[in-house]
N, C-alpha and C positions, 0 to 999 in steps of 0.2 A: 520483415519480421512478423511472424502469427502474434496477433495479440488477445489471451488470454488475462480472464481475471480469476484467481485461483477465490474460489467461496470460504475464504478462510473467514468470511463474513460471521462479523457476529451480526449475524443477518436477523436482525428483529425485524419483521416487518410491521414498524410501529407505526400506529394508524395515530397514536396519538407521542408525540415526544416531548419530553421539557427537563431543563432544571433541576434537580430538587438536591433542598439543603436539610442538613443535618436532621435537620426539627422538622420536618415534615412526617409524618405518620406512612409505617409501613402499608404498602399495598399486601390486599390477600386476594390467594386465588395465584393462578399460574397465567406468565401469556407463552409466547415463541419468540426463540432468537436462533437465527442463521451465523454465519462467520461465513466470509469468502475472504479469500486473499489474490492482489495484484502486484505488479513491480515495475519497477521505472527504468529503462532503459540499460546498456553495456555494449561493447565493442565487440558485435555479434562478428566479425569480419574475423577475429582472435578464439573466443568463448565459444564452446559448443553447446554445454551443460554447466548449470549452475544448481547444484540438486542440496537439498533439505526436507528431513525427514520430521513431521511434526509430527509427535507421537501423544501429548494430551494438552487441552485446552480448561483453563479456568478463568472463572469472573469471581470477581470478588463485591459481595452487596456491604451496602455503605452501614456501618452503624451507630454509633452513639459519639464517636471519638472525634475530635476536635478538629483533627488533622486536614487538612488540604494543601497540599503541595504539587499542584496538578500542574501542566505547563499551560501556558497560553492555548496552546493547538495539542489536541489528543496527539502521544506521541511515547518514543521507548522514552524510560525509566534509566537515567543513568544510575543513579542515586540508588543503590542496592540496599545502604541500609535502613532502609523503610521495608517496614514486617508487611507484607501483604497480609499476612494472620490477623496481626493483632485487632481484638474487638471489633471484628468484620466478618461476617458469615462468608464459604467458600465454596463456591457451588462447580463442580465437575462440568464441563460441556461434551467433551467429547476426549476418549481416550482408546484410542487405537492408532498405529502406522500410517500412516500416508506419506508417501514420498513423491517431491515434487521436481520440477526441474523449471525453476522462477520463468527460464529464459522462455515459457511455453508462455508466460501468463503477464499479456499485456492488452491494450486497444480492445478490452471489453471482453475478450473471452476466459468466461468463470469457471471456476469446480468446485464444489460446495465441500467446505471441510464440518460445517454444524448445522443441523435440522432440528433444535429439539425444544421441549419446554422449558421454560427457567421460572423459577419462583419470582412474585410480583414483588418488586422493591426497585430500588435504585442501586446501580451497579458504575461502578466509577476506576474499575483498573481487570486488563485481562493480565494472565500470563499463558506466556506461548512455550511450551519445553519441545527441545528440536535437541536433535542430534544427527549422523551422517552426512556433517556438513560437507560437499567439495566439488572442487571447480573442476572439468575436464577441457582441456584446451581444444583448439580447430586447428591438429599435425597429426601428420602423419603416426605419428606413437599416441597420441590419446592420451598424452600425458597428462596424470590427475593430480592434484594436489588436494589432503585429505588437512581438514581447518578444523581448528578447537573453538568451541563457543566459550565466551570467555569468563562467562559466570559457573560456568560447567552446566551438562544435560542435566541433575536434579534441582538445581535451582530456577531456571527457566526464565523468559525473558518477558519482561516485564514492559504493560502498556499502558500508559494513562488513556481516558476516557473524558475529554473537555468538550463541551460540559458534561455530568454526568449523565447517565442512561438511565431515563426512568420506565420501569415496565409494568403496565398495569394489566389487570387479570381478563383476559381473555381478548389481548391485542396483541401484534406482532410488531417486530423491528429488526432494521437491518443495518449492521455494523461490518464498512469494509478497509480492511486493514491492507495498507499501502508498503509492500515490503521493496523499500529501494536500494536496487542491487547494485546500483552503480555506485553508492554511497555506501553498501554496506558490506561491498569483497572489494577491500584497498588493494592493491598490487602492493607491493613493494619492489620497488625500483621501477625502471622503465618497461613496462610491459611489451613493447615496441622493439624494446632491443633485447635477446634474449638474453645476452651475454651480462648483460645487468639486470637483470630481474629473477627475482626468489619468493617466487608464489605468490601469495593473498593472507591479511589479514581479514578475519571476519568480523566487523563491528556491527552487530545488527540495526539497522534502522529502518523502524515502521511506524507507520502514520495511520490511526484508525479516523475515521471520515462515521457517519451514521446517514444513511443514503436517504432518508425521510428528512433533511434541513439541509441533502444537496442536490447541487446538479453535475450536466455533464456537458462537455467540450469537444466535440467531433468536428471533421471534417476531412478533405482531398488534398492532397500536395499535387500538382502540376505543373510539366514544363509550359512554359507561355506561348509556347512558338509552335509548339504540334501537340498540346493536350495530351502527351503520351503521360500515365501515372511516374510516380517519383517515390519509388520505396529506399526506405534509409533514412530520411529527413529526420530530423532532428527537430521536434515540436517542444520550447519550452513557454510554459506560463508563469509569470511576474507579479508581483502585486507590491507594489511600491519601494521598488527594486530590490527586492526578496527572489528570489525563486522558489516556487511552490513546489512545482513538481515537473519535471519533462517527459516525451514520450518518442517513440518513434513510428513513421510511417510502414506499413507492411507490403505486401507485394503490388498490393490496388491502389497504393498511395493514400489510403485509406490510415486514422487514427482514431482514436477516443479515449475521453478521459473522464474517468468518475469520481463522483466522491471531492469536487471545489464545493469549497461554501458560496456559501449568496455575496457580490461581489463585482468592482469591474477587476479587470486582469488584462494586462498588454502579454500577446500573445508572440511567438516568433516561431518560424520555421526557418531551417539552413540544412544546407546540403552542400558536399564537397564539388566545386567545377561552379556552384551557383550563388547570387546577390542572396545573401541573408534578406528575410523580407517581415520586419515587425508590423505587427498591426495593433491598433488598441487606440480607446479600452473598449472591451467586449464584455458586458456584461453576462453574469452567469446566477440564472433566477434558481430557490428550489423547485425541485421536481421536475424541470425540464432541460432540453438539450439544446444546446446553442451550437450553432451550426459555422463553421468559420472553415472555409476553402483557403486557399493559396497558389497562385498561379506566379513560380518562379522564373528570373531570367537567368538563361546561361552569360558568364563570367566572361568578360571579355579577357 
C-alpha cells in the first residue's frame, strides 16, 4: 500500500507552540499554518478508492467565552450543538475543491491542502466541509457506493484542537489531521460476503496531532528466514491498552507514522500466514523518529 499523508495539515510551522487560556492577551501580527491530511489503514484487497472532496477549511480563534469542552486528544466533534460562531472570531483557510482518494495517503506521503497566513491568537477547533463522499470497490463493475455526510456539506465537520493552538506573529506551525478510514466507512453487514453487505456508512473520524510536540514511528516488516520485505502488515500502536492508531506496510515493507505524542507505546505488527510479533514499550521523543524494524516468523 503507497503511503501518503494528505497536507490537509493545519501545518503551522510553529517554532514556538503552547497553551493558552482564555485570559491570556491576543497575539498581533499574522504567523503561518499549513493543514495536511493522513488515514489509517482498510481492506485494500476489497476497496479500490475511497474519495472525498474537501471544498473549505476554517479555524476558529478562541475568545472571551467560558466554554471548553475539548476532548482529551484533538479529535471530531460529536456534539454539534456547540456554535462554532459563537463569540469566536472565524477565520477562512482555504476554500477551493480538492478531491482526494484517502486510500493514496498513508506511511508519510503528504499533499498539502493549506499554505497560508492566519491572524496571531489562539485557535482551539477547525472545521472541515467535504462533500462527494464514496467508496469504489476492487470488481470487476467498479461498483461505487455514493455516502451522505451526516451533519450535511454546509455544516461541515467539526475538529477539536487539545490543547489549543497558539500562533504568534511571524512564526509558523503545523497541524496534521489523522483521517481514519477504517473507522470512518463502517460497512454494513459483512463486507466479505457480498450477499450480506449494503454499502458503508460514513462516520467521519479525524484526529489532528500539531507535528511541533510530536514525533514519528517508522520502520521494515520482514520475513525472518530470507529478509524478503512483507507488504500488508498490519502495524498497530497501543498505549495502555488503547489503540492509538494503526498502519500498514507498503510494497518495501516499509511504514511510518506521524503525529504520536511524547510517550512509550507497545507497538505490534501481524500479517496473514505469520506469528503476530509485539514489541514494547518504545518510546516516541518530539521532533524525532524512532525507528522500530520487525522481522516476522512464518506460521507453522
Amino acid at each position: 500500500m503507497k503511503t501518503k499523508y494528505l497536507y490537509a495539515f493545519l501545518g503551522i510551522f510553529l517554532m514556538v507552540f503552547t497553551g493558552c487560556t482564555d485570559s491570556e492577551a491576543t497575539e498581533v501580527g499574522v504567523g503561518r499554518l499549513t493543514i495536511q491530511l493522513t488515514d489509517a489503514p482498510f481492506p485494500l484487497d476489497l476497496i479500490s478508492e475511497a474519495n472525498v472532496t474537501i471544498y473549505k477549511i476554517e479555524a476558529r480563534q478562541k475568545g472571551d467565552t467560558e466554554n471548553d469542552s475539548s476532548m482529551e486528544d484533538g479529535g471530531t466533534v460529536e456534539d454539534e450543538s456547540e456554535d462554532m460562531h459563537d463569540g469566536n472570531a472565524i477565520v477562512v483557510l482555504m476554500e477551493e475543491d480538492i478531491t482526494i482518494n484517502l486510500l493514496d495517503l498513508t506511511n508519510g506521503v503528504t499533499e498539502s491542502l493549506v499554505d497560508t497566513e492566519i491572524p496571531a491568537g489562539t485557535y482551539d477547533q477547525l472545521r472541515v466541509y467535504a462533500k462527494g463522499i464514496n467508496v469504489v470497490m476492487n470488481d470487476e463493475e467498479g461498483t461505487t457506493y455514493d455516502l451522505k455526510i451526516p451533519s450535511g456539506e454546509q455544516s461541515g465537520i467539526k475538529i477539536k484542537i487539545k490543547p489549543a493552538l497558539r500562533i504568534a506573529g511571524g512564526l509558523s506551525a503545523d497541524l496534521l489531521l489523522d483521517f481514519d478510514v477504517s473507522r470512518s466507512f463502517v460497512p454494513r453487514g459483512n463486507i466479505r460476503d457480498l450477499s450480506k453487505f449494503n454499502g458503508f456508512i460514513f462516520k467521519p473520524v479525524i484526529k489532528v496531532s500539531n507535528l511541533s510536540t510530536a514525533g514519528t514511528l517508522a520502520g521494515v516488516v520482514t520475513d525472518k528466514e530470507d529478509g524478503a520485505a512483507l507488504a500488508g502488515a498490519t502495524i498497530t500502536v497501543s498505549q495502555n491498552d488503547e489503540i492509538k492508531t494503526t498502519s500498514l506496510t507498503d510494497d518495501t515493507g516499509a511504514y511510518m507514522i506521524m503525529g504520536l505524542d511524547p510517550g512509550d507505546y507497545e507497538v505490534t505488527a501481524a500479517l496473514d500466514l505469520y506469528d503476530t510479533s509485539p514489541v514494547g514499550p518504545i518510546e516516541i521523543v518530539v521532533g524525532n523518529k524512532s525507528i522500530l524494524n520487525f522481522e516476522l516468523v512464518q506460521s507453522n
